[in-house]
C-alpha atoms as one frame of an Amber mdcrd trajectory, in Angstrom:
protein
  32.032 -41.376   4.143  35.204 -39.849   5.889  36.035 -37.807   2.747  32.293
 -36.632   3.008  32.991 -35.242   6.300  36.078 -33.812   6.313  35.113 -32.014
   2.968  32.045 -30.774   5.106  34.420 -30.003   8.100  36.359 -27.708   5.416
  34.042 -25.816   4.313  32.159 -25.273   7.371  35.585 -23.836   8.530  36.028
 -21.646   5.241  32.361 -20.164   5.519  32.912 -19.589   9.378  36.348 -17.804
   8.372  34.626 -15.881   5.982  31.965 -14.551   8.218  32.179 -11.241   9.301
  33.269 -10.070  13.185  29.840  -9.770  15.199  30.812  -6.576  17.782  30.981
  -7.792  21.328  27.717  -6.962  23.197  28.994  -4.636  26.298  26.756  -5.070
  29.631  26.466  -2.270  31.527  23.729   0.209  33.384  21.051   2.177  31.824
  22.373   5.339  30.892  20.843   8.366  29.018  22.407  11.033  27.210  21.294
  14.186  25.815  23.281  15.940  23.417  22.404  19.839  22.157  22.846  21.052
  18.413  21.070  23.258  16.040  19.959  22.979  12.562  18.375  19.670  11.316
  19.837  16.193  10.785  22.100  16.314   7.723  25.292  15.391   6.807  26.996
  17.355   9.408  25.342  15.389  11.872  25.785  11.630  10.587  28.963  10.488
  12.814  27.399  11.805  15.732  23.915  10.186  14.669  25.844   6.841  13.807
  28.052   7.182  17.210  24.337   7.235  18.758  22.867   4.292  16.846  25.826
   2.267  17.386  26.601   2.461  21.391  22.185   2.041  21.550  23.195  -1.703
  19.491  25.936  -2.554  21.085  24.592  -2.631  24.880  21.150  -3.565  24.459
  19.530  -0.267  24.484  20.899   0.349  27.734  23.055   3.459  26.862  20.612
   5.806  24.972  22.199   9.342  23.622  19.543  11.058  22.250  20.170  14.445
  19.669  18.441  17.554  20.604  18.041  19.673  16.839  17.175  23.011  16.340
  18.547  24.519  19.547  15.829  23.001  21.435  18.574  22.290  24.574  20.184
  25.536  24.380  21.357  28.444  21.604  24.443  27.344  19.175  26.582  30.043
  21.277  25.803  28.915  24.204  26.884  24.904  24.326  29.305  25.714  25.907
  27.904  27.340  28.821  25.082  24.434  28.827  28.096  21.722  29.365  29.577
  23.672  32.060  26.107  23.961  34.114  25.311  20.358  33.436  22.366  20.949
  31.787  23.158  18.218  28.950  25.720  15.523  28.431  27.251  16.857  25.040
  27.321  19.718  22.352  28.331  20.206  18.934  30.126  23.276  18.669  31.588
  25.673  16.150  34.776  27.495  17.417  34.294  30.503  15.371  30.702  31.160
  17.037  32.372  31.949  20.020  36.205  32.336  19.292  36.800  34.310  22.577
  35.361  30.957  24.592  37.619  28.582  22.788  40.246  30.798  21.417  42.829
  28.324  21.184  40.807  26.293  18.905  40.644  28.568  15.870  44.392  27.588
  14.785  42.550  25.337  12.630  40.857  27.815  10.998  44.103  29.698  10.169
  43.674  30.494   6.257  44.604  27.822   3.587  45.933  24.717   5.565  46.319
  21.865   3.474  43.245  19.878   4.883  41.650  19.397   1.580  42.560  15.384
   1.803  40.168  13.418   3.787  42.673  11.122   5.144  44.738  14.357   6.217
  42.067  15.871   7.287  41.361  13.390   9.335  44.230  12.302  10.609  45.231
  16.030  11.768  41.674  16.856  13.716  42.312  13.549  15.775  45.847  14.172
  16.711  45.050  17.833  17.720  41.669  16.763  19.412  44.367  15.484  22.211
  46.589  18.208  22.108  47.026  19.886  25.646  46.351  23.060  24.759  43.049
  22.605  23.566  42.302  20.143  26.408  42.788  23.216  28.588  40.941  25.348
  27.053  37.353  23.084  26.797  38.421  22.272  30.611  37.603  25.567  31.262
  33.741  24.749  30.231  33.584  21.359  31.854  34.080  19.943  28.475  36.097
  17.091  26.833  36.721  17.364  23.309  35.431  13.739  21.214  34.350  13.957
  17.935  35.655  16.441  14.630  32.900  16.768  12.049  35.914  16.822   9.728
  34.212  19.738   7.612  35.447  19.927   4.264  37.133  23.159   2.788  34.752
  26.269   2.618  33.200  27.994  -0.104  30.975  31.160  -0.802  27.754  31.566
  -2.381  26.940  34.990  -2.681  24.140  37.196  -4.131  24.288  39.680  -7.242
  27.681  40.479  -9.499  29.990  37.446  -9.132  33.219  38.378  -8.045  35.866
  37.543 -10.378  38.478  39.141  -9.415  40.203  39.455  -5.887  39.549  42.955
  -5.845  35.638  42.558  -6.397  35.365  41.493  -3.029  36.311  44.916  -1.746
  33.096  46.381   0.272  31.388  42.979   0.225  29.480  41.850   3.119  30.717
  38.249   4.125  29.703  35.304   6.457  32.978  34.393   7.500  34.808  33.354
  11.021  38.021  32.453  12.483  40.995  32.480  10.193  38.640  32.830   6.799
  37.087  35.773   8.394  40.684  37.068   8.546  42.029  36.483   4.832  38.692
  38.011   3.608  39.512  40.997   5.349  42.607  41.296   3.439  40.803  41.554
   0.207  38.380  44.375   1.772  35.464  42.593   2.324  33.322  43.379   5.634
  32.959  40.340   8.203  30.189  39.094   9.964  29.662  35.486  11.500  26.190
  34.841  12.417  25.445  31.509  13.286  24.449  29.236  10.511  20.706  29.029
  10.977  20.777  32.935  10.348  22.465  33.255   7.243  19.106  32.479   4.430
  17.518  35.581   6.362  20.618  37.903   5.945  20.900  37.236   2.785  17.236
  37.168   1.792  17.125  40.695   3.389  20.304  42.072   1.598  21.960  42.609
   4.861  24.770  40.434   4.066  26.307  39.307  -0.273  27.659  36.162   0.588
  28.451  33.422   3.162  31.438  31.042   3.607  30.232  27.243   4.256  31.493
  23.352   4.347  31.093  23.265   0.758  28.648  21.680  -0.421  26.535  20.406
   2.469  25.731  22.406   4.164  25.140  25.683   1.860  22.389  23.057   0.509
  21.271  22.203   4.162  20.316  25.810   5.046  19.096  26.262   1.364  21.249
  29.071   0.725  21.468  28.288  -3.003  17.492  29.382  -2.947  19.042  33.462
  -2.075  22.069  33.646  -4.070  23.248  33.924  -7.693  26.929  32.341  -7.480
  28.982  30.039  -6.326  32.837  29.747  -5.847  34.218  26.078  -6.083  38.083
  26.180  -6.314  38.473  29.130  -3.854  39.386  27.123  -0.347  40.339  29.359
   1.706  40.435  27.050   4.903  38.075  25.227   6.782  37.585  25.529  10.543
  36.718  22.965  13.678  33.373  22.335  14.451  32.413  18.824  16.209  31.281
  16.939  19.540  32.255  18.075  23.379  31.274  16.100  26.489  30.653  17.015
  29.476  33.668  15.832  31.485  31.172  15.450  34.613  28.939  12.812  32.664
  31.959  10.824  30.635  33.647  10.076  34.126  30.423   8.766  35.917  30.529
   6.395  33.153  31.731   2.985  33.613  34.434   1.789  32.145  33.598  -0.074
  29.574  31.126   2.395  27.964  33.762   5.227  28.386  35.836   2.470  26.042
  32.475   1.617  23.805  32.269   5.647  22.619  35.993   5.512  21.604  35.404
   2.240  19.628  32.540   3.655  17.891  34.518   6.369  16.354  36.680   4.990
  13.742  33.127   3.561  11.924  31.637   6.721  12.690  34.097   8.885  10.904
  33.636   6.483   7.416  30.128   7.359   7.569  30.989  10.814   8.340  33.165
  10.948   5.147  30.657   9.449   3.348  27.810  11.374   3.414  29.854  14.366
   2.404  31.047  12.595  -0.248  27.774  11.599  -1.307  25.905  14.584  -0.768
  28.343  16.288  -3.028  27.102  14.109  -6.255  23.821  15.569  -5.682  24.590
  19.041  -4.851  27.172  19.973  -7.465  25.199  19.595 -10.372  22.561  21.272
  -9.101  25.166  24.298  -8.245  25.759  24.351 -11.571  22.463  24.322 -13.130
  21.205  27.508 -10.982  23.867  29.385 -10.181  26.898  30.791 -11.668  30.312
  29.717 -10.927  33.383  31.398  -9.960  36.434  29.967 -10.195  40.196  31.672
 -10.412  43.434  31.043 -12.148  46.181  29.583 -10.115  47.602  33.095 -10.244
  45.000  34.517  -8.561  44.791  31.747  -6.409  48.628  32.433  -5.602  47.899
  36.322  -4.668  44.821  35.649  -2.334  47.508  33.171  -0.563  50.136  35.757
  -0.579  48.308  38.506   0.760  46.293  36.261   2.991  47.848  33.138   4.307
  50.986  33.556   6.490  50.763  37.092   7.458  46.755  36.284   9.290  48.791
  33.214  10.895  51.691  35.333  12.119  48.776  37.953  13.378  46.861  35.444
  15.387  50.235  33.989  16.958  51.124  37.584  18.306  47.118  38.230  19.510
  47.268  34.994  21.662  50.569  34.594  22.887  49.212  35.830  26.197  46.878
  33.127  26.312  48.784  30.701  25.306  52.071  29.167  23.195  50.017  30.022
  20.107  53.324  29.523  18.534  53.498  26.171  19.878  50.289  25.116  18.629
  50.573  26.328  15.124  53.822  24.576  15.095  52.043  21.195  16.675  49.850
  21.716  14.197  51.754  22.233  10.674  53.676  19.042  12.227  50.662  16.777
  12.297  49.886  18.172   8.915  53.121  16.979   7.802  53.287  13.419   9.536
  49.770  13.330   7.603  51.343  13.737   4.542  50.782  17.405   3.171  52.941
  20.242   3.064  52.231  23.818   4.398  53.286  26.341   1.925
């Protein structure tokens, strides 16, 4: 009989071990959030979505954050200006939509950064979401910055010839922003940098041959594959921030432990962020493939389009803002936490 029971007691222990943690319920107010984007829910959107889902578990339903799609709060240019009038608690932003706003933040669009590692990548847009200098500069809109959407590396689809050389894309009209924007230059082509929900038109209307996106996501979310005749997949020229801002206002009226609840949402919220890219890239790729044609260059050419493009646009944006800022600081804060990551910056 005592054998009986302690060989229950055992495994009762073992299965209880084995159990995973249950989060800690956090009691606080009612609380509701609204937070302003555009497009539709995709992949883009899932850390944000599962930051929502998650804080609505873990207090009861009592702190709501609700996602406004489609620019139904306020124009993807404009976030910013919505967060500093207190018209919403949050944005998702792009800095290249609005570079003058946030200038400080396109350093991470500088032209091919080693971000292509998710880990890195990670890793990096965490470290310089606390840097001071971009602090500052969302202060100046009443804004805190939170969350990186941790976009992958950018692409280009385009419409008509493929361009398989680096001289091909002389004349061509590009969607392209930030540091990007700036390498294509080099090669000739002519920049534009409409907001994402505009690009299917301008290319459906011929008014612009190609468009730089998070490859593959989101060229699939805004169906650009549906207008265009090629593809590039080993191009890379960068990638650039684009994530979640709070309004400073609304995170400081929080209490305490919410304020901690949204940072301990974030490390499960980037895994799913990774994830869906991953994912969605599965389904995307071979479908790339099957209608369009694909462009991809020789390490040699690869090596030119860095030579011609990659330290000299960094060097040029240091000078522009050095008024503004220690741009030279920042780069170097940032090639550091690149480093510490694990990469190297050629």
């Amino acid at each position: 009989m005592r054998k009986a029971r302690l060989s229950t007691l055992i495994a009762t222990a073992v299965s209880l071990v084995a159990l995973p943690a249950v989060a800690q319920q956090v009691e606080g107010p009612e609380v509701s959030w609204n937070i302003s984007t555009w497009g539709k829910e995709r992949e883009f959107t899932a850390g944000i979505e599962k930051i929502a889902d998650l804080v609505s578990e873990r207090t009861g339903g009592n702190f709501q954050i609700k996602i406004h799609y489609g620019e139904a709060l306020s124009g993807s240019r404009e976030n910013l200006d919505g967060l500093k009038l207190g018209a919403f608690e949050g944005a998702m932003f792009c800095s290249f939509y609005h570079p003058g706003k946030t200038p400080a933040w396109e350093v991470i669009s500088m032209p091919f950064l080693p971000l292509g590692d998710w880990e890195v990548n990670r890793k990096v847009r965490e470290a310089m979401l606390e840097h001071p200098i971009l602090v500052a500069d969302m202060e100046r809109w009443n804004a805190m910055p939170y969350f990186s959407a941790l976009l992958p590396q950018y692409e280009f689809l385009g419409r008509g010839e493929p361009p398989e050389t680096l001289e091909d894309w002389q004349g061509l009209r590009v969607r392209a922003g930030g540091g990007i924007g700036d390498a294509m230059e080099k090669l000739g082509a002519i920049l534009t940098t409409v907001p994402a929900p505009e690009v299917y038109t301008g290319l459906e209307r011929g008014t612009m041959d190609a468009a730089s996106f998070p490859y593959t996501y989101s060229h699939a979310a805004y169906q650009i594959p549906e207008v265009t005749d090629w593809f590039t997949s080993n191009m890379s020229p960068g990638t650039t921030e684009c994530g979640t801002v709070l309004s400073k206002t609304a995170y400081e009226e929080l209490p305490d432990q919410y304020q901690q609840l949204l940072e301990d949402v974030k490390d499960e919220a980037y895994e799913v962020q990774v994830q869906a890219y991953q994912d969605i890239d599965k389904v995307n790729l071979p479908e790339f493939r099957e209608r369009l044609t694909e462009v991809t260059y020789s390490d040699e050419v690869l090596q030119e389009f860095r030579a011609k493009a990659g330290q000299a646009v960094w060097e040029e944006w240091i000078e522009a803002n050095k008024d503004l800022f220690d741009s030279q600081q920042l780069f170097d804060d940032l090639v550091a936490e690149i480093e510490k990551a694990g990469a190297t910056v050629q």
